[in-house]
Structures are given as structure tokens and as C-alpha cells.
C-alpha positions in Angstrom: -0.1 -37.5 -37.9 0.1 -36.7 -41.6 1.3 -33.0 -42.8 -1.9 -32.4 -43.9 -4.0 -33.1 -41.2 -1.5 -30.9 -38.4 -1.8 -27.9 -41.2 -5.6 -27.9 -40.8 -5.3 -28.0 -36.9 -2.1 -24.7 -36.7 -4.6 -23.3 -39.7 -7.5 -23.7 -37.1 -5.5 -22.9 -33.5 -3.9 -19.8 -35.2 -7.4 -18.8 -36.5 -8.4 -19.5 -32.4 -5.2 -17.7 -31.0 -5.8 -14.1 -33.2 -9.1 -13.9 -32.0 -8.2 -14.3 -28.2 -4.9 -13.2 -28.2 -3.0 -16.1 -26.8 -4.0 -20.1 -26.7 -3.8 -22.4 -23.5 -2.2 -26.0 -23.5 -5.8 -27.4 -23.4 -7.3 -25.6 -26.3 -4.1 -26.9 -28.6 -4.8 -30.5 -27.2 -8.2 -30.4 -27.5 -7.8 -29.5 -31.3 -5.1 -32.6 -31.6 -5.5 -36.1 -32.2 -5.7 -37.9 -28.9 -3.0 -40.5 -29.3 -0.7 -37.6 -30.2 2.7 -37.9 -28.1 5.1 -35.4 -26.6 7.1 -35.1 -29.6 4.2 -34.4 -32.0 2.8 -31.9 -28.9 6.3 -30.2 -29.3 6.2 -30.2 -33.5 2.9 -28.7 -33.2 3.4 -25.8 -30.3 6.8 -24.8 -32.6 5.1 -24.2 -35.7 2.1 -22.2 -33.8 4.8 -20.3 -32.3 6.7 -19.8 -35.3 3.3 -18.2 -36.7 3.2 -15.5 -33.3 0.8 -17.3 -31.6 1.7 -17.5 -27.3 0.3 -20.9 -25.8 0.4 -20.6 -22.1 2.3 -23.9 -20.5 4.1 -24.9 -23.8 6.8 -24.9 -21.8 6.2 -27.9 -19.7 6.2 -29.6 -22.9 9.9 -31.1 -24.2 10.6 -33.7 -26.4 12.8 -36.1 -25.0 9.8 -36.4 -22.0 8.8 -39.7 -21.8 5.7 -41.2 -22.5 3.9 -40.9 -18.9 4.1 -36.8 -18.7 2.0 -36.5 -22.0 -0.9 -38.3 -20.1 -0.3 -35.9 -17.3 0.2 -32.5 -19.1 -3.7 -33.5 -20.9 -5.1 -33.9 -16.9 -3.0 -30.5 -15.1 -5.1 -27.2 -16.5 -4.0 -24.7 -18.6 -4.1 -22.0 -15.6 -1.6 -24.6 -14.1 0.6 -24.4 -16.2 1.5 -21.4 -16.1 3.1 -21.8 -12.0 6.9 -21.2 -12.7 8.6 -23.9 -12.8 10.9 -22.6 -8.8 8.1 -22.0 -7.1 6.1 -25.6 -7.6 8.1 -26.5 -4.5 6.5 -23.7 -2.1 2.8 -23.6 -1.9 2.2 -26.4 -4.8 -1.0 -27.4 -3.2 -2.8 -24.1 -2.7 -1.3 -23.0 -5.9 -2.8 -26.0 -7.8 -5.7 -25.9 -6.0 -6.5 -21.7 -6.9 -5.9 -22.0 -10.2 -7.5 -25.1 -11.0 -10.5 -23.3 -9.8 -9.9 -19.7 -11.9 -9.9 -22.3 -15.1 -13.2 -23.3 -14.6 -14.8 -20.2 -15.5 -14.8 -20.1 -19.1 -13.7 -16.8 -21.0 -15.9 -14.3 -22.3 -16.2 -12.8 -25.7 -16.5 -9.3 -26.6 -20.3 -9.6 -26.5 -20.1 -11.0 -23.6 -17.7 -8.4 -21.8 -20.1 -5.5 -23.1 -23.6 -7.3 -21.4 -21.2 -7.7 -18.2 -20.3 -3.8 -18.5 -24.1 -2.8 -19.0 -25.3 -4.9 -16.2 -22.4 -3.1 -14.1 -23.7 0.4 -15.5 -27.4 -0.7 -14.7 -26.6 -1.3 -10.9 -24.9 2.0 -11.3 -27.7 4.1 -12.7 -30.2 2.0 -9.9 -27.8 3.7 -7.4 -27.5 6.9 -8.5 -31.6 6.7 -9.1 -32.3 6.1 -5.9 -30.0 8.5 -4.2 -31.9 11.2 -6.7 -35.1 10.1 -4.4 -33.9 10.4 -1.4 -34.1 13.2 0.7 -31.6 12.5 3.4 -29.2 11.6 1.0 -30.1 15.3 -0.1 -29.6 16.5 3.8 -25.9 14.5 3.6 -24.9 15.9 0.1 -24.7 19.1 2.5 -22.6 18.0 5.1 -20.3 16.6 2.7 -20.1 19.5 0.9 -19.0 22.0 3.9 -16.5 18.7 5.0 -15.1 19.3 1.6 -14.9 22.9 2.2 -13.6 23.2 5.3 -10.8 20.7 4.1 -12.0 17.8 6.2 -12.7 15.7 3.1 -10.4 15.8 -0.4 -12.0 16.1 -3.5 -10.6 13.1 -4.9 -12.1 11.0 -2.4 -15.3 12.6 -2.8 -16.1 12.5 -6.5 -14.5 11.1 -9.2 -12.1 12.5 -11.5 -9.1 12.3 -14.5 -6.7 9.9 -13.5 -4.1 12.7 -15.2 -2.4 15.1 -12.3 -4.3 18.1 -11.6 -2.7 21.1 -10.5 -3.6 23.2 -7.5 -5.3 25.8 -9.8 -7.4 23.3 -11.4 -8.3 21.4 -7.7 -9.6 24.5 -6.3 -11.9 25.0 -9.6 -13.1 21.7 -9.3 -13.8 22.4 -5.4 -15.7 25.3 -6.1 -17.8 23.9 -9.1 -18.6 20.7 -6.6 -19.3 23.3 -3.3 -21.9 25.2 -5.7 -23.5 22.0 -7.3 -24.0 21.1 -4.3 -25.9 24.7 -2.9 -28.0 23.9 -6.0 -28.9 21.0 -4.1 -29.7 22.2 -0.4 -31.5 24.9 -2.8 -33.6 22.8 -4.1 -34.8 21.0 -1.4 -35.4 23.9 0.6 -38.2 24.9 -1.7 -39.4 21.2 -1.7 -40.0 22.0 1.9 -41.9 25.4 1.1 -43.7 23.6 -1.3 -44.9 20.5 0.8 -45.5 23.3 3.5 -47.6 25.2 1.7 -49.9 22.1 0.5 -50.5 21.3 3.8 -51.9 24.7 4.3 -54.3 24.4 1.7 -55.4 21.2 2.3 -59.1 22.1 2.6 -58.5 24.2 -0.8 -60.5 23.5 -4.2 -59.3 20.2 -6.2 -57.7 22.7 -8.8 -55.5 24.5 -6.1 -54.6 21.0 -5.0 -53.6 19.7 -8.3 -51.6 22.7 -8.7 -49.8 22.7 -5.4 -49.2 18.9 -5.9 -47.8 19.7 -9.5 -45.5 21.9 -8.1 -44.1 19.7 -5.0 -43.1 16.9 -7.7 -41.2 19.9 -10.0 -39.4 20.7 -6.6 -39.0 16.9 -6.0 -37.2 16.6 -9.5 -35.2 19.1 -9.5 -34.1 18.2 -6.1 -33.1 14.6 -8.1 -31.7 16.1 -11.0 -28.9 18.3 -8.6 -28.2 15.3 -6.8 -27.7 13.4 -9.9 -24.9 15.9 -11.5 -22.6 15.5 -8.3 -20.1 12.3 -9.8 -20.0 10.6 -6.3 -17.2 8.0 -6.0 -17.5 4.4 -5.3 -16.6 4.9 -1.4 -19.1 8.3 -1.0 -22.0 6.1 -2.8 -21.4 3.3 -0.4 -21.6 5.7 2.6 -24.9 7.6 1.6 -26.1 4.2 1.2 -25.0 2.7 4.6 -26.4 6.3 6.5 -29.9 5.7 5.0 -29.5 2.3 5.8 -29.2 3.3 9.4 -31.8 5.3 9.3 -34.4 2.5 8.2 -32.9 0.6 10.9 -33.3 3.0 13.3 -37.2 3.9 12.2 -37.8 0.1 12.1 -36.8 -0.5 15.6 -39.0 2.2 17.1 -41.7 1.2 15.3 -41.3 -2.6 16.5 -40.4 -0.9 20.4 -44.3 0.6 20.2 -45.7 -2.9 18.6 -44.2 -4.7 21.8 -45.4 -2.4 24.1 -48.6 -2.0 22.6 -48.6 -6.3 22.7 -47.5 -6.4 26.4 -50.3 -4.0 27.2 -52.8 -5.8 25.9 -51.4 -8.6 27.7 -51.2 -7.3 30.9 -55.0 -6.2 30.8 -56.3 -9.5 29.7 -54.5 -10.7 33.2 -54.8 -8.2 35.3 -58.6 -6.8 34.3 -57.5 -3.3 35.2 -56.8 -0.3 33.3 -52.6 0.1 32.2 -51.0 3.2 31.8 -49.5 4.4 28.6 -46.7 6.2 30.0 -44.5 4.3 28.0 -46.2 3.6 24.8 -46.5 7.7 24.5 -43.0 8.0 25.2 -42.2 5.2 22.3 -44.4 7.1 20.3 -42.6 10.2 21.0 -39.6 9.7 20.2 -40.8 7.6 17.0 -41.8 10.8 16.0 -39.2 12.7 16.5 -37.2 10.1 14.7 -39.3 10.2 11.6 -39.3 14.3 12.0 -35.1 14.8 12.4 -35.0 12.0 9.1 -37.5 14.7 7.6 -38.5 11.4 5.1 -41.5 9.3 5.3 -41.3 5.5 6.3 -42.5 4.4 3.0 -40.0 6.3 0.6 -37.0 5.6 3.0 -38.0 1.8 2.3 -38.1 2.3 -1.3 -35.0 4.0 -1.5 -33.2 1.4 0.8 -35.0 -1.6 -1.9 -33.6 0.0 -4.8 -30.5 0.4 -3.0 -30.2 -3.1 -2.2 -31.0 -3.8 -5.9 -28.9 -1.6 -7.5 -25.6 -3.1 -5.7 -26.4 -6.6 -5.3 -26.8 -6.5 -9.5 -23.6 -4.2 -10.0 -21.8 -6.8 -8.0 -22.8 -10.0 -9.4 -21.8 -8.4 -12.5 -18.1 -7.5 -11.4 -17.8 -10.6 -10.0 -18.4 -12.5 -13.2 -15.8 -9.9 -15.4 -13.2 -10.5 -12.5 -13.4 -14.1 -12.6 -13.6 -14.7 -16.3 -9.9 -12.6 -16.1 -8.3 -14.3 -13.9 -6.0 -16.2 -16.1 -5.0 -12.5 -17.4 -3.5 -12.0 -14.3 -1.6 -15.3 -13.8 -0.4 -14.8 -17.4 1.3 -11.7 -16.6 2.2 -12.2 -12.8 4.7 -14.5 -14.4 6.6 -12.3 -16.0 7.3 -10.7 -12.8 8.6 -13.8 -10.5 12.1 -13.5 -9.5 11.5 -9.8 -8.8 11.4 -10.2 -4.6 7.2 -11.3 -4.6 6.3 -14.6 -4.4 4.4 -15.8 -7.0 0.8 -15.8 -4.9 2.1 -12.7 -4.1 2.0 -11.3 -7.2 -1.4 -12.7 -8.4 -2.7 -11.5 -5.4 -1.9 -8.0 -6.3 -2.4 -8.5 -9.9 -6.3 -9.0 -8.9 -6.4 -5.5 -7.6 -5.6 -3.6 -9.9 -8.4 -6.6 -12.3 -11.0 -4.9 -9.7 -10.0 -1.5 -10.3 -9.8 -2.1 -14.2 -13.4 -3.4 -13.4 -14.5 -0.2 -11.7 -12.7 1.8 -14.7 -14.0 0.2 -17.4 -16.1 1.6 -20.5 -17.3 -0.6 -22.9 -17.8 2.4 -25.6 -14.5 2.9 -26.1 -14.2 -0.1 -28.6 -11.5 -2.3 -27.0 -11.7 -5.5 -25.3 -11.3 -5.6 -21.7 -8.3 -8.1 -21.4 -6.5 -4.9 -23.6 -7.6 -2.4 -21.1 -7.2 -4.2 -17.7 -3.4 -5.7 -18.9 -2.2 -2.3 -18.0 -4.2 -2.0 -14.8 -2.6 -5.4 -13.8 1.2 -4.6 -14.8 0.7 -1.3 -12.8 -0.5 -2.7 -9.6 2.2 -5.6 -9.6 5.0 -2.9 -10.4 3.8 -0.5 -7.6 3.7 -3.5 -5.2 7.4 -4.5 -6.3 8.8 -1.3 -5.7 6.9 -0.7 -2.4 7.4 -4.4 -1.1 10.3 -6.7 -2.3 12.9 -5.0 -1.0 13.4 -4.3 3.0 14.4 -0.6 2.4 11.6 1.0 0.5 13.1 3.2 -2.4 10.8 5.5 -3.7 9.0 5.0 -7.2 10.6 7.8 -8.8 14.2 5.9 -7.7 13.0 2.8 -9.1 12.2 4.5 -12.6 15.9 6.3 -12.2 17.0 3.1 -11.6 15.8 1.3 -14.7 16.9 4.1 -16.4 20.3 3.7 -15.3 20.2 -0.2 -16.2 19.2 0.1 -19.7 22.1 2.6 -20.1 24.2 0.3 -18.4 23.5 -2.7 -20.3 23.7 -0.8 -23.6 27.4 0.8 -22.8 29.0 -2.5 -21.7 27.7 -4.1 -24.8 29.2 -0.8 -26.8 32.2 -0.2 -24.8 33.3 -4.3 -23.8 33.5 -3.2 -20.4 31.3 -1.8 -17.6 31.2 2.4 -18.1 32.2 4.9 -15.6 29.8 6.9 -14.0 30.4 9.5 -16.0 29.5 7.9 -18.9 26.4 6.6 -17.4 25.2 10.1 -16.3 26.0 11.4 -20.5 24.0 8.3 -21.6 21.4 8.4 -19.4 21.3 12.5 -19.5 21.6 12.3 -15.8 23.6 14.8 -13.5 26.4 12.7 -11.8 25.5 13.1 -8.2 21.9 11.4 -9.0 23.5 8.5 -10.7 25.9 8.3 -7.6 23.5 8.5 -5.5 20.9 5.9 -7.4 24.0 3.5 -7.5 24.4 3.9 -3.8 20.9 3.1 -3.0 20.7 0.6 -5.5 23.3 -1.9 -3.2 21.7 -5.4 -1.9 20.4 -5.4 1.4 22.2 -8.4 3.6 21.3 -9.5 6.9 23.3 -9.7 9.8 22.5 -13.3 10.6 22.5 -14.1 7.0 24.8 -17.8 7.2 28.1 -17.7 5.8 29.2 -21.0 4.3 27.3 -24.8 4.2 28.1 -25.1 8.1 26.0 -22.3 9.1 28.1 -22.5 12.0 29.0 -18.5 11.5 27.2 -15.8 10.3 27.7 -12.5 8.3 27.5 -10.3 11.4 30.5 -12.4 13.1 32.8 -10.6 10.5 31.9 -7.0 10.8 33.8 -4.7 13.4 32.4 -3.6 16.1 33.9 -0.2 16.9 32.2 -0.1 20.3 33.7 -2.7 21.7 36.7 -2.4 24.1 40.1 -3.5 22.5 41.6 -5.9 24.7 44.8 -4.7 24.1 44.1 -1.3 24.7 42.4 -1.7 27.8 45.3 -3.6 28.8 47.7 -1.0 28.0 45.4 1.6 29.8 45.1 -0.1 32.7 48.6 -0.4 32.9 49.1 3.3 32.6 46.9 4.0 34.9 48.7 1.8 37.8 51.9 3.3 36.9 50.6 6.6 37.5 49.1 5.9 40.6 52.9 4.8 41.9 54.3 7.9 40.8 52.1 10.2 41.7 52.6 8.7 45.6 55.9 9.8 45.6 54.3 13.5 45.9 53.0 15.3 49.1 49.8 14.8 49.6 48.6 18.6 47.9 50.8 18.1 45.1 49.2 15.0 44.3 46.0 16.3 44.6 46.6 19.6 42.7 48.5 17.0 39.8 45.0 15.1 39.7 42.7 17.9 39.6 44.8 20.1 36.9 45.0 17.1 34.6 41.3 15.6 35.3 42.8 12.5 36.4 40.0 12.1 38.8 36.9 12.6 36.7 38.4 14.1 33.4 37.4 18.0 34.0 40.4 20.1 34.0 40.1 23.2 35.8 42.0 26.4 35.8 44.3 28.2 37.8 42.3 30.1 39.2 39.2 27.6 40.5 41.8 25.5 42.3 43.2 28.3 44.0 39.7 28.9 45.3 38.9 25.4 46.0 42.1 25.4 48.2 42.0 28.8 49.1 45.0 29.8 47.6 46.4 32.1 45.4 46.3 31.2 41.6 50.0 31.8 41.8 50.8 29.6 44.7 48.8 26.8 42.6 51.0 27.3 39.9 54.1 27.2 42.2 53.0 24.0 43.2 52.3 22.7 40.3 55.5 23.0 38.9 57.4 21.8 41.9 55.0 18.6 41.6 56.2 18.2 37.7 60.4 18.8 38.9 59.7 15.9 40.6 58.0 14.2 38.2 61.0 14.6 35.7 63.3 12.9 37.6 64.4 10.1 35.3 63.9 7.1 38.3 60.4 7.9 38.1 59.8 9.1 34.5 61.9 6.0 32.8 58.2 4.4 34.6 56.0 6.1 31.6 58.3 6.2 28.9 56.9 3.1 27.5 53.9 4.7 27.4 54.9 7.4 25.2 54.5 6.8 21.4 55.3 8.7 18.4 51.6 7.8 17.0 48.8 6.7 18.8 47.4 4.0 17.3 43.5 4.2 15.3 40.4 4.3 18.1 42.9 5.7 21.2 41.7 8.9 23.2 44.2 10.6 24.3 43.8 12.4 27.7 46.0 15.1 29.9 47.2 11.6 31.5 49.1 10.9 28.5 50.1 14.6 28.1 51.7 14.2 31.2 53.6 10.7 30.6 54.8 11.7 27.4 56.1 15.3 29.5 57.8 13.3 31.8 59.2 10.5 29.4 60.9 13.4 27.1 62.0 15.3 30.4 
């Protein structure tokens, strides 16, 4: 390829790559000549790079390739490219397979993104319309409002508002302004019903009195719209209106087709039968159809209407979010990659990448000026940060920690490069303008989980838990040496009368540890807490005598060693061993 002819194809893919931001592997091959090798490929991707242009997958280009992965870098798509190079060995197939899918959809311009956004807001205003038109979404507006009240609903699940914290002070405001729009509503649709009351008294009234009465009821029935229509329902509250009247066209349908059946079988049954049927039960269907339509307090008709427009209103507003969320895909691949080796897997993190694309969808506003790849990059990095800190490691650390943490890092990384060796904590916490016991403490928390049965070694014959001491466990040692003790004061004690020994056990809780006093012995033997004592220390003369003390004297040590209890038993062998 001459010089020439590669300057008018950079000229060209930078021209491309300012306008979209970033190029894709294909785009730069689809400019370049097609018997172009890898070496050329390379030549080419580090001069577009050398003028700031990013071209997704250039790194699966190298030059001393051979000739066969040329060929296959033109067939993989760009989307593909951009799998990290660790994780092709997990998952390649559904990996492949998803984003050689998401590369179909071709990418939208900035006329394109604002007819998406319009259509979105159309759907929206069809919505909203039809809620305006609905008077049992006017009856629920009601409810929600005392639910909201009464603190069985929050306000920011109710209607939308600034993504900025609000303050108590400001959440009660906003409560208060919502409880009152609302009134406004309930308001205005009770004089709707004085008004449609009222024209049904006058019925048989001059054609002027009607006019004006019917004038009136539509003024009631706008303003009725026009309250429901300044309460900034979100997303979930919208869908829920809509499911309730929903239900309620279901439930007016079904009555209605319950009295057509009956009505059917009736006339059935006569042409049979040739007698008279009762119509116990088409009255009763009839009835309660009624009673339906009455407790709905809308007519058949507009509850039909409503639920069309409804039906409209979201199937256009999501067609239209699909679209923007798949023409963005790549944005989330492109920076979900950034992110791998963070404790996500790499599906992982496109997976939560696409949330927070939907919720950039939802947020979105075309008037502001900027493109939508600008806006929903920050929507994306958020989500797959937030998920990182919640989810990669086994003990959650809060998000405040994690920021702390960072914090700590960079400080860390700047001092060692500074200092030529890794800084105190002290000069961490002055750095970071941290008090020490937080950067203690982040440290602390900071330390790598491990598991137990974590393999230690290529055997995997032993694992990490094998090494750690288990201070519950019985020493064998120990348990050998108490044992022992406790044979050898069984002997001696048998050299005492049978109340001595007995009075020796209980004072010392040899029996069942408990060591009682003077006092409760004598009235456990009904003796005097003096004649205990006497007996006592006629039990330990004998006790001293060196044939039978030289038995615990091994016993007796100067330290006991780490993890031993010490009980009145050992008292007494180490009383006898220095007596």
C-alpha cells in the first residue's frame, strides 16, 4: 500500500472516529485495501492511534501473526473483539454468540437518537393522556395519596424527583405539595359528579339548559384531567394505575359475557323444552353487572378507550426503548472491559452494565444537546461500580468503604513512588487527610478473604484450613496429663476416712466443680461449720505427709502452660507437693 493512499484512509477513519467517538476493527478494515496483511493492519491502527482515535479490538491485531489470523480477525465482529483476552476460555460460545448478535444492530446518529427519544416521550404523553381521562385512575390518585400520607408509600417511589439528596425538610415539602395536588384532584371530580348529577335532573329541561349543563360537565371533566396531569407519577405508579384499570375492563368484560351466556342458554333451553325459563339468574348477572359498573363509577365505553390508549401509549414507548438500548449495546461492552479482573465475570459485568443503559434510557432528555452514548457512559460505569462493590467480594464492604478505600490507594501508590518504600499509616492518614483509626480500620477491612478449603500446593492433597489451630480441640497431651492427675488423686484421697474424703471432694469441687462454704457443708452433714473445718484440716495433715504428697508433686509446675484451667484440684496438689 503506497503512503499516499494509507494517508487518505487515517485522513478518512479519523474524520469517522471524531464523529463517533471511537472506531471498531471492521469500520478500519472496511476502509482498507482487501489484500492488506497483519503488518499493514498494525501500521495503520498505530498511526490512527497516534492521532487519539480508540479502535475497539486493535488489540487482537500483532505483527508477527501469521498470515491465517488476518483472514480470521476480517470474519470475528467488532463487538467480539472486544471479549478479554482470560475470559475466551469460560463461556466462549455464549459470549460469541451475544455479541455477535448486539453488532448487528447498526448505530444511531444524533438524529436518529432524538426521533428515538420523541417516540419514547410520545408513548409517554399517550400515557399520561389517558390517565387525565380516566376517572378511576382519578378514584386511585386518592388512595395513593392518603398511602403516601399515612407513610405506607415513600415519595420517591411515588413520583419522580432530583436525583440530588433531599433533606428531610425538603421531603416533607414535597409530601405536602403532592398530598394537596392531589385534594385538587378528588376536588375536582367531586364536582364532576355534582355536575353529571345535576344533568340528569334536567334532563327534560330546554335545549339551552342542556347545552349549558353539558358545557359545564366537560369544564369539570378537564379540570379533573388537568390535576391529574400535574402529579409526576413514576414509571412503577404509571404501570400500576394502568394494570388496576386493566382489571377493571377485565372484570366489566366478564360480567357482561356471564349475562350473554346466560341469556344464550336460555334461549336454548326454551327452544327444547317449549316452556317458560326463569330469569333468576340472568337478574342476578345483571345485578351484579350493575353494581360493577356503579362501584367503577366509569362507563364501559370510556374505560375501553382509556385501556386502548393505554395499550398504545406503552407498546410505542417500548418499541422505542428497545431500539436506543440495542443500538448501545456495544457502549456497554466497551466499558465493561475496563472493569474485568475486578471480582465480576465478564457476562457479569455486561449484564449489569445494561441496567444502568435502561435507566439512562428512562433518564434521558434529548434537549439538553448531548448525545446519548455521553450521557448513558456514566449511567453504565455507575451501575458496574455499585455492583463491584456490592458483589465481588464475599464480605460486602459498604460503598462509602470502597470510596475510603480508593482513597487510601491513590495515596498509597503516590507515597511509595515519593518515599521508595511503602508509608506508615501515619503518613497515609496526613496524605489522605484521614484520622488514623479510619485508615486502620479501612486497612483491616481491606484484607483478602481466603477459604478454608482453599488447596494448598499442586497436590491438593491438603487444604488451608488443615494449618489453622483449632483452640477447641482437646490437647492430647493435656488430657493425658489430666487424666493422670486425676487417678493419682483418686489414690490419695482413699487413704482418708470415708467423711474426710467426702468433705476433701465437696470443699474443692472435685465432684462437679462447685465449691461450697463452711457453712453449707456443715448443714449438709449436720454439723457445725467448725467441726467441718476441723475436719478439713485433719484431712489435709494427712495429705502432707510426704509418702503421699511426693504422688502430686509432678504435677506441680511453676507455670502452667497456654490453654490450661487450673482448678481447686491443682490448688490442692501443688499444697501438698510444697508441704
Amino acid at each position: 500500500m503506497l503512503i499516499q493512499e494509507r494517508q487518505e484512509i487515517v485522513t478518512a477513519l479519523v474524520t469517522l472516529g471524531q464523529e463517533r467517538g471511537f472506531l471498531t476493527l471492521d469500520q478500519v478494515l472496511d476502509h482498507a485495501p482487501p489484500d492488506l496483511d497483519v503488518e499493514e493492519v498494525s501500521v495503520l491502527l498505530q498511526e490512527l492511534e497516534g492521532q487519539g482515535i480508540e479502535v475497539e479490538g486493535a488489540e487482537q491485531v500483532q505483527p508477527d501473526v501469521k498470515r491465517r489470523t488476518a483472514t480470521r480477525v476480517t470474519q470475528v465482529p467488532a463487538a467480539e473483539q472486544a471479549l478479554p483476552v482470560h475470559e475466551e476460555d469460560q463461556g466462549q460460545d455464549l459470549v460469541r454468540t451475544y455479541l455477535r448478535q448486539m453488532s448487528r444492530v447498526p448505530l444511531l446518529t444524533r438524529e436518529g437518537e432524538v426521533a428515538i427519544a420523541k417516540r419514547i416521550e410520545r408513548g409517554e404523553l399517550r400515557i399520561t393522556k389517558a390517565m387525565s381521562r380516566s376517572l378511576l385512575v382519578a378514584h386511585f390518585v386518592g388512595v395513593i395519596a392518603r398511602e403516601v400520607e399515612a407513610g405506607e408509600r415513600t415519595l420517591r417511589d411515588t413520583v419522580t424527583l432530583p436525583d440530588t439528596e433531599l433533606t428531610e425538610r425538603h421531603l416533607a415539602s414535597r409530601t405536602k405539595r403532592f398530598v394537596t395536588d392531589a385534594d385538587q384532584v378528588a376536588a375536582a371530580l367531586k364536582e364532576l359528579g355534582k355536575r353529571e348529577r345535576r344533568g340528569d335532573a334536567i334532563r327534560k329541561s330546554g335545549k339551552r339548559v342542556q347545552a349549558r349543563t353539558l358545557w359545564r360537565i366537560g369544564r369539570a371533566r378537564i379540570d379533573v384531567s388537568r390535576a391529574i396531569r400535574r402529579l409526576p407519577f413514576t414509571a412503577a405508579v404509571r404501570r400500576e394505575l394502568i394494570e388496576k384499570v386493566e382489571r377493571a375492563a377485565a372484570s366489566l368484560k366478564e360480567a357482561e359475557r356471564r349475562v350473554e351466556r346466560l341469556r344464550k342458554r336460555q334461549a336454548q333451553t326454551a327452544l327444547r323444552t317449549s316452556a317458560p325459563v326463569s330469569n333468576a339468574a340472568i337478574e342476578d348477572a345483571q345485578q351484579e353487572l350493575v353494581a360493577l359498573r356503579e362501584g367503577i363509577t366509569e362507563s364501559t365505553e370510556n374505560l375501553k378507550a382509556v385501556q386502548k390508549a393505554f395499550r398504545r401509549g406503552v407498546i410505542e414507548g417500548d418499541q422505542a426503548r428497545k431500539e436506543l438500548t440495542e443500538a448501545n449495546l456495544r457502549l456497554v461492552v466497551s466499558v465493561a472491559k475496563k472493569y474485568v479482573n475486578r471480582g465480576l465475570a465478564f457476562l457479569d459485568l455486561i449484564q449489569e452494565g445494561n441496567i444502568g443503559l435502561m435507566r439512562a434510557v428512562d433518564k434521558f432528555d434529548y434537549r439538553r444537546g448531548f448525545k446519548f452514548s455521553t450521557y448513558a457512559t456514566w449511567w453504565i460505569r455507575q451501575a458496574i461500580t455499585r455492583a463491584i462493590a456490592d458483589q465481588a467480594r464475599t464480605i460486602r464492604i459498604p460503598v462509602h468503604m470502597i470510596e475510603t478505600l480508593n482513597k487510601l490507594n491513590r495515596a498509597m501508590q503516590t507515597l511509595t513512588r515519593d518515599l521508595g518504600r511503602e508509608p506508615t499509616p501515619q503518613e497515609l492518614a496526613e496524605r489522605a487527610d484521614l484520622p488514623l483509626s479510619v485508615v486502620r480500620k479501612a486497612r483491616k477491612i481491606a484484607q483478602t478473604v481466603v477459604s478454608l478449603d482453599a488447596p494448598i500446593g499442586d497436590s491438593d492433597e491438603s487444604q488451608f484450613g488443615d494449618f489453622i489451630e483449632d483452640r477447641q480441640a482437646v490437647n492430647p497431651a493435656e488430657a493425658t496429663v489430666a487424666f493422670d492427675l486425676r487417678r493419682q488423686t483418686e489414690s490419695v484421697l482413699e487413704t482418708l476416712s470415708p467423711k474426710e474424703r467426702e468433705v476433701i471432694r465437696m470443699r474443692f469441687g472435685l465432684n462437679d466443680g462447685a465449691e461450697p462454704t463452711l457453712a453449707e457443708l456443715g448443714e449438709k452433714f449436720s454439723l457445725t461449720r467448725e467441726r467441718i473445718r476441723q475436719i478439713e484440716a485433719a484431712a489435709l495433715r494427712k495429705l502432707r505427709d510426704p509418702q503421699l504428697s511426693h504422688r502430686l508433686s509432678s504435677f506441680v509446675e511453676p507455670r502452667q502452660p497456654r490453654g490450661t484451667r487450673r482448678g481447686r484440684s491443682a490448688a490442692v496438689a501443688e499444697e501438698q507437693g510444697v508441704a
